[in-house]
N, C-alpha and C positions, 0 to 999 in steps of 0.2 A: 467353698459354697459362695454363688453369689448372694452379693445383699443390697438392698437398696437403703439408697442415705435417709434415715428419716430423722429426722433433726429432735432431738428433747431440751427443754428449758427445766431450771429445779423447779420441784415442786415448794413453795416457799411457807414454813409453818405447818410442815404437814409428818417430819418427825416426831412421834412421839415418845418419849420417856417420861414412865413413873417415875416419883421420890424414892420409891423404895419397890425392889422387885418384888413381883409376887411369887410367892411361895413355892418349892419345885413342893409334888407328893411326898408324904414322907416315904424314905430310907430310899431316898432317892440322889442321885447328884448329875450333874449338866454343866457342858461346855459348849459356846458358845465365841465364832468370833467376829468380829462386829468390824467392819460386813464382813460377810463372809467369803465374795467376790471382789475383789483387785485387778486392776490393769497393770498387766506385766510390764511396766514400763521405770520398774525401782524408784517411784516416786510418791505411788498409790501407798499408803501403809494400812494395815487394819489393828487392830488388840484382840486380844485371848481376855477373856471371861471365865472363868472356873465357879461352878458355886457351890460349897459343899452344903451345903443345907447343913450347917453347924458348926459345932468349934471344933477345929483343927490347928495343930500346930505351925503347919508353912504347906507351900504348894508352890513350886518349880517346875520348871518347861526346858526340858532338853531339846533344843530346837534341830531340827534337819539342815546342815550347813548348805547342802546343796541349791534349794532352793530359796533359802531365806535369809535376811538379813537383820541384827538387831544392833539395840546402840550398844557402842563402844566393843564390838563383835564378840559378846560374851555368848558363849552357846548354851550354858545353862543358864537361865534366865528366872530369878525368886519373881512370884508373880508377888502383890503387894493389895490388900486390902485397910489402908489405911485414911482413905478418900486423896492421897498426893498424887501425881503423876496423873495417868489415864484411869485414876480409878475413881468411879462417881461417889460411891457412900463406903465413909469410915463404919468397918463391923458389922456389914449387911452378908457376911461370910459369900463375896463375891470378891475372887481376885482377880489382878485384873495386871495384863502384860504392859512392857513400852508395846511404844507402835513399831511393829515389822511390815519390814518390804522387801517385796522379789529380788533376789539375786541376779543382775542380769549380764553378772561376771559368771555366772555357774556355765562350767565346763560341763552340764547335761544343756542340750539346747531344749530352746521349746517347741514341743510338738508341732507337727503339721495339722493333725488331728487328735478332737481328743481319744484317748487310749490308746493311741496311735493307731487307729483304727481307720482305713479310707472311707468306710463308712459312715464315719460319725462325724458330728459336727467342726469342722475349722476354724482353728483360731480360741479351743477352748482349753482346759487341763485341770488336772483336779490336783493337789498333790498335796503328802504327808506334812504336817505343820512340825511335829516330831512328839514326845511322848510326855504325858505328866505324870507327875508324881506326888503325892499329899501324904504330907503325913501326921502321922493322927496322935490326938492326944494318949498318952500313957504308952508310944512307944508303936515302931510297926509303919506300914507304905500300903500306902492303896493307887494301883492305877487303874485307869480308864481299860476294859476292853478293847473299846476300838478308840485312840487316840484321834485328837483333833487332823481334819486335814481344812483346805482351804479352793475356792475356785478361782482361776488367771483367765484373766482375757485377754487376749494380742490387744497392745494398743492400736493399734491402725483401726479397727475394727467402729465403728461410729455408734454410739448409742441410740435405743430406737424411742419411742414416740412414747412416754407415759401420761396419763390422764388421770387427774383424784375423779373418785367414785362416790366416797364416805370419806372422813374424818380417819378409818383407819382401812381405808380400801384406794387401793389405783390400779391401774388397767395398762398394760400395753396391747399391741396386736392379738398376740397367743398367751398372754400371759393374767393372771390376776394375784395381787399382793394382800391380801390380809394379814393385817395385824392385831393379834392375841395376846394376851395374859396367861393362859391356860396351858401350851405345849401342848395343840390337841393333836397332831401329830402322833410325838412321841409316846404322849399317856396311849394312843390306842396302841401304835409297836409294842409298847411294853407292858400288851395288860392289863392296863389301868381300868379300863373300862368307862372313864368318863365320857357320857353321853352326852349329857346338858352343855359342857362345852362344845361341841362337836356339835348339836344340834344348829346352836347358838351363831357359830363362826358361820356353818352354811348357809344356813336362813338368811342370816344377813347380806349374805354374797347377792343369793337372789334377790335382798332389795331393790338392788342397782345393778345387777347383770340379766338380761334379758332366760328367760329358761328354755336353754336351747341348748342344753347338753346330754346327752347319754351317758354319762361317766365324769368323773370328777376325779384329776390325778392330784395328789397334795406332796407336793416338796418339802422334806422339812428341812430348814435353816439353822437348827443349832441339833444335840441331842444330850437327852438324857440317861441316864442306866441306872436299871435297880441294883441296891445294895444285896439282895437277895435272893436265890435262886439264878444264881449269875449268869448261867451255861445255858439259860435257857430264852425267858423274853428279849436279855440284851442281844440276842442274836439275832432275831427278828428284824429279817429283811425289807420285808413288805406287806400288805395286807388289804388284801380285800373285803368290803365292806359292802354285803348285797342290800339294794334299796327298795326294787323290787323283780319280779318273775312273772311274765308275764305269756308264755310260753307250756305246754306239756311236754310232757314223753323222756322226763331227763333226772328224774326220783325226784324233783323239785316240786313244793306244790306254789299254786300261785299266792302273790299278794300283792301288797303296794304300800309302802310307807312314806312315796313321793313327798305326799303332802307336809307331812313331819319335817322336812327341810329346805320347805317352802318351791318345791317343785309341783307343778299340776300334772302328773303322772307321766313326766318324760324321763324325768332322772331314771336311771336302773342299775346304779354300784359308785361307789365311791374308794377309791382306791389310794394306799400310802406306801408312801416310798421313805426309808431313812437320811439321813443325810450323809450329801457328798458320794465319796468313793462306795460308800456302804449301799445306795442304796440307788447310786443312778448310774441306772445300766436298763439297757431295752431286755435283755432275757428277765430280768427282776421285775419293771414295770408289767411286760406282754404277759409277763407268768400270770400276776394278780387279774390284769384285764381275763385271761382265761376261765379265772374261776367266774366268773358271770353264768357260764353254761356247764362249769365240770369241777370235777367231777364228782357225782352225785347218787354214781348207781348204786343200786345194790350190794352192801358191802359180800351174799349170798354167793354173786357172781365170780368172786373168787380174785376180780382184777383188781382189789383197792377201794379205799377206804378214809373216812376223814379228810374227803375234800382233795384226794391225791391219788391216782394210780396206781400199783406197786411198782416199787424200782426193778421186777423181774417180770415185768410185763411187756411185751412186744407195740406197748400203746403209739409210746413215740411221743410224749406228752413235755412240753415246756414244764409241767405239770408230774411227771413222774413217768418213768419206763423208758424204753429207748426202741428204735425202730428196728426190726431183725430181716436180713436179708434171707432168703428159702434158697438153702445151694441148690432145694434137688435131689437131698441125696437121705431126706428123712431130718438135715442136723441146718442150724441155723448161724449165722454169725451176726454179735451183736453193731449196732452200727453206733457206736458213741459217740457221734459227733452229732446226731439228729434223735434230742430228747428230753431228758431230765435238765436243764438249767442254759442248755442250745440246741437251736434246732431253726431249720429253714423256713418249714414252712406250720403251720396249726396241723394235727394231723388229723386223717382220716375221721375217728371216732367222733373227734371235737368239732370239725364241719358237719358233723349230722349233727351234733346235740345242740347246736348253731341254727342250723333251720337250712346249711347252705347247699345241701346235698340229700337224697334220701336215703344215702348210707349203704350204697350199692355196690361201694369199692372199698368199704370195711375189711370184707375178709374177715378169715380166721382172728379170732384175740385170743393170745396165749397169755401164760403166767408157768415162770418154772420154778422148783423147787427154793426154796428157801435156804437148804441147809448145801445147797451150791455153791460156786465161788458168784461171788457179787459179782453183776452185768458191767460196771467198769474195768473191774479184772480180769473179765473175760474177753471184754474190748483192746486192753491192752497185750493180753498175753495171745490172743487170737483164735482162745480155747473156745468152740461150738457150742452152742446148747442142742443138748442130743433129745429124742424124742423120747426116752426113757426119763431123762428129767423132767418134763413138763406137766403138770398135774393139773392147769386148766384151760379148758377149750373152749371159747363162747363165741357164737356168731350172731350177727344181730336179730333173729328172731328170736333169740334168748332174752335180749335186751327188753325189747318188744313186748315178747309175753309178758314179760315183769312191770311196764312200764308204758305201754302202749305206745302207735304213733307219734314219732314226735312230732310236733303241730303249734305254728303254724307250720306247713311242707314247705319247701322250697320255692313254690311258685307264688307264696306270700308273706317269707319271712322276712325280717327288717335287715336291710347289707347297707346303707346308711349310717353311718357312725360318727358323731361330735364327742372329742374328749376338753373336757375345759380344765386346763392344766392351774394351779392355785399353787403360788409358793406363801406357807404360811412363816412369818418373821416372828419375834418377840421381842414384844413391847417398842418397835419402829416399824416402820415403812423401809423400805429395800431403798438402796441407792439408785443411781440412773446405772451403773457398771451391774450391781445384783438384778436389776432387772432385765439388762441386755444379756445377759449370760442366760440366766434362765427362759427366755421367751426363746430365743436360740432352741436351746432344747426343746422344749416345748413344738415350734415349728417345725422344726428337723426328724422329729416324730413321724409325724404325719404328711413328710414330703415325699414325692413322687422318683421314683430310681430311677437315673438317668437309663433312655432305651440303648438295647444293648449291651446294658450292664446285668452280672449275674443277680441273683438274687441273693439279697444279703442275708448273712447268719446274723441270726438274733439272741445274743450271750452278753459275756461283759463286753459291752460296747454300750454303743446311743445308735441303732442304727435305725433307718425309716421301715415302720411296717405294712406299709402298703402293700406290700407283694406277698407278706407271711399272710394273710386270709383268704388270700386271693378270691373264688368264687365271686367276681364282680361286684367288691365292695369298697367302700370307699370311707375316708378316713381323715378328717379335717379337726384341727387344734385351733379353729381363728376362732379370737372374742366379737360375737355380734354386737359392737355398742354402734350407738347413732352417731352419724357423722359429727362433727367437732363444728358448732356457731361459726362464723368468722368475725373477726376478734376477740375470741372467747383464747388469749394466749394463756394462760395459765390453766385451762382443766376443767374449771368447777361447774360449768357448764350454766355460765352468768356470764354477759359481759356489762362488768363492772370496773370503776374506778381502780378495781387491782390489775386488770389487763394493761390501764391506763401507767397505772405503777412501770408494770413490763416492760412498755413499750419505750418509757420516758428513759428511765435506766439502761436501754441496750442502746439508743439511736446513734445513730452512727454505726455502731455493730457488725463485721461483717459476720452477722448469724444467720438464721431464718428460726423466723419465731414459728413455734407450733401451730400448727393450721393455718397456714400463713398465705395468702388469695394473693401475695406478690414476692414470691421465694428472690434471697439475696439480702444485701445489706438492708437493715432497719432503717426505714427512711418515713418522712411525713407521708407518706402513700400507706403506710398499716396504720399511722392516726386516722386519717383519713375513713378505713374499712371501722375503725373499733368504733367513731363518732357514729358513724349509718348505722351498725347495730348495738349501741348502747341501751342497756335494758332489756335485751334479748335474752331468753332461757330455755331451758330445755327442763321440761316435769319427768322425771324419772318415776315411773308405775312401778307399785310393788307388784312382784309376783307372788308371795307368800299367801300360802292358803290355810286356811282352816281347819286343821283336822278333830275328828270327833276326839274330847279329851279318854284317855286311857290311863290304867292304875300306874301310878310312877311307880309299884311296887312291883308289879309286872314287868316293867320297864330295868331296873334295877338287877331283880333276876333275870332276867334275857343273857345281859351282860358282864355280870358282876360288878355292880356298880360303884361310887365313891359320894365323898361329901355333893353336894348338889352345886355349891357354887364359891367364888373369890371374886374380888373385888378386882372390878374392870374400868380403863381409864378411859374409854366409848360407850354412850349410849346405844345396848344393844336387846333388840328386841328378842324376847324368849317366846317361842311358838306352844301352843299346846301340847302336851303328850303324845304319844302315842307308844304302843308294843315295839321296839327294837331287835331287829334278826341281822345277827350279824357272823361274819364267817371271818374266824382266824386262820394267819398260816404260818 
């Protein structure tokens, strides 16, 4: 993929770390590694973070030899919480590894693409850190689920353009970095139900980001897993989060809790992805963006249920079912490669519950027996669904009658789409490498397939979905921020005396400074521009609105809620209440 060079300067003072972390949930525990992104080039190194949220006996890192390298090449590695080495605070039950770097002797090369996928972004990769293990007092080993993995950038690859926002907010092109206390992220993956942080991190975004998204995707950077009930929240992939519904005909009724996170009634779902290999892949992101319209009907109808289609359902759904081809001859064969977790294009049912079609080449929807072989099995072994198995039959006047018109119709539904993609961090700001990795993504999203080319499957990959909604819509990932001052080298959107810092420290340089009206070496020609607009600013508008206050007790029940609040190292505005609807998956 081509890229153009956009040049970044460090952000200076704009890392933050507490004294002391704040607190995971209880019977909770989280790994985290800082960064999380590297440049493959065996020089970059990061550290491994472990935090049991209490007293344990030791905690070691079987590391993956292939990709990774540690000091004095020992592969199991005792992580150390005793404030020495890379570890910040003695007995803050955070362990903390040496610094490891890429392998760049490993006899596995590095990708062309990540996943190795041609579809998906170049020059990325995600790969297993290796496993932990803690062990606990009086005896006994606990690991991680899903162990630590890590993301490489190809060195060659030039870092892109970041800009501070806030104090704990920067911006590149497609990208937004918020930095939290809270794991709003992960608390919602896992259940937690914390709203107020979640409210909190939003709202604030829209202080200083223009409200010009229909969707909000949240990367998250480190994870957490509950001690309990293990099989279940810690597997939780993704999840979407309806903001509002503004549409009929789909068993949805309308509402709007825009307001609530400082949106004036544009926002319409907020969406999370887990971290790393877990949780960034375009089938896992497109699935959640799905639930926005589906699925919703009837669970009566026979086709599914809790936000999901059944898996013996002919839907074809990212979302549940798989698409069934008609021999002809009364018996059907299942098509598993266009469905449940991939699939090429949104199908049929979901472009009418979309607005993008009147649902005129639905057809039949079926659902077969239950107590049959599972539609994977059937795809594999190449065994038919016969029409003796099949027990339900809906066409969309079924739908209809239950739910009426969907509306708006096609000839004035919304096919315009902004997803503003947010990698949330804890307790820092992302590097210049964790930012270029993830706006990467981010933009790779929402890019356009070269013509000529097939249309890409959307599974575990990163691949662009432009083409999977097709119905002439369209699909952009850029942050609308106002052009950049000139002299304004650092960000903050002042040119002041600290641009003057920049300038003085690079000269001679051959750089080019951020926003720079004379690209190439740093030369008296950028004093020059920073003198003419010194005292120049830019007022950043809030867009947070007001909503009417609602019972936090209602709020609490919506979600199952948690303590209300922990101690935050930004001042962050808390918006009024309101009723929270929210959809797990």
């Amino acid at each position: 993929m081509m890229r153009l060079s956009i040049y970044y300067w460090p952000l200076v003072g704009l890392t933050l770390v507490s004294s002391a972390a704040a607190a995971l949930p209880p019977d909770t525990r989280g790994w985290q590694t800082v960064p999380n992104v590297i440049r493959a080039d065996g020089v970059d190194s990061f550290i491994l973070e472990v935090e049991t949220n209490g007293p344990v006996t030791g905690v070691s890192l079987d590391v993956a030899p292939f990709h990774f390298l540690v000091p004095g090449g020992q592969q199991i590695q005792p992580l150390r919480d005793d404030g020495m080495g890379s570890d910040r605070v003695a007995g803050d039950f955070i362990y903390t590894s040496e610094p490891i770097r890429y392998n760049t002797s490993s006899a596995i090369p590095f990708p062309d693409n990540l996943y190795h996928d041609p579809y998906s972004p170049a020059g990325l990769s995600i790969e297993d850190l290796g496993s932990v293990t803690i062990e606990e007092v009086g005896g006994g080993e606990w690991q991680f689920l899903e162990p630590p993995d890590v993301g490489l950038l190809r060195p060659d690859i030039p870092s892109t353009e970041v800009r501070a926002l806030a104090p704990n907010i920067v911006a590149s092109p497609h990208l937004v970095n918020v930095g939290t206390s809270d794991h709003v992220a992960q608390r919602q993956l896992r259940s937690d139900g914390d709203v107020a942080s979640l409210t909190d991190a939003i709202s604030n975004i829209y202080q200083v980001v223009p409200d010009a998204f229909d969707f909000l995707t949240l990367f998250s950077t480190n994870r957490i897993e509950r001690l309990q009930n293990a099989a279940s929240p810690n597997f939780v992939t993704g999840l979407h989060f309806p903001v509002q519904v503004n549409f009929d005909g789909t068993g949805q009724s309308r509402y709007d809790q825009s307001a609530t996170f400082g949106s004036d009634g544009r926002l319409l779902g907020i969406n999370f992805l887990d971290a790393m290999n877990r949780g960034i892949n375009s089938g896992n992101a497109t699935h959640e963006l799905v639930h926005q319209w589906s699925y919703y009907l009837d669970p009566a109808l026979g086709l599914g249920s809790n936000a999901h289609p059944s898996a013996y359902s002919n839907i074809g759904s990212l979302l549940g079912g798989f698409a069934w081809l008609d021999n002809g001859d009364g018996t059907f064969t299942v098509l598993g490669e266009e469905g449940s977790n991939q699939a090429t294009h949104v199908s049929p049912l979901e472009s009418y519950l979309m607005g993008l079609t009147d649902g005129s080449d639905i057809g039949n929807l079926y659902a077969y027996d239950s107590a049959s072989p599972p539609p994977f099995l059937k795809y594999i072994t190449g065994e038919p669904v016969t029409a003796d198995e099949i027990v339900t039959t809906v066409a969309l006047d079924d739908i209809q009658a239950i739910h009426g018109v969907r509306t708006p119709t096609p000839e004035s539904a919304q096919r315009d789409f902004s997803i503003g993609f947010v990698a949330e961090s804890h307790e820092r700001l992302l590097t210049a490498t964790e930012m270029t990795f993830y706006d990467i993504l981010a933009e790779h999203y929402t890019s356009e397939v070269g013509a000529g080319e097939p249309d890409p499957r959307i599974g575990f990959n990163w691949a662009p979905i432009t083409r999977f909604f097709g119905h002439e819509t369209s699909w952009t990932s850029a942050i609308p921020l106002a052009p950049r001052l000139p002299g304004d080298y650092n960000g903050d959107n002042v040119v002041s005396a600290a641009d003057y810092t920049f300038w003085r420290n690079s000269l001679g340089q051959a750089i080019t400074l951020p926003n720079d009206e004379t690209p190439g070496a740093v030369s008296e020609a950028d004093y020059v521009v920073w003198k003419a607009h010194f005292g120049d600013s830019i007022t950043v508008e809030s867009n947070a609105a007001t909503p009417e206050p609602a019972s936090w007790s209602l709020l609490i029940a919506a979600v199952g809620g948690s303590a209300l609040g922990t101690a935050r190292n930004w001042p962050l505005k808390r918006p009024a209440r309101q009723q929270i609807r929210q959809c797990t998956d």
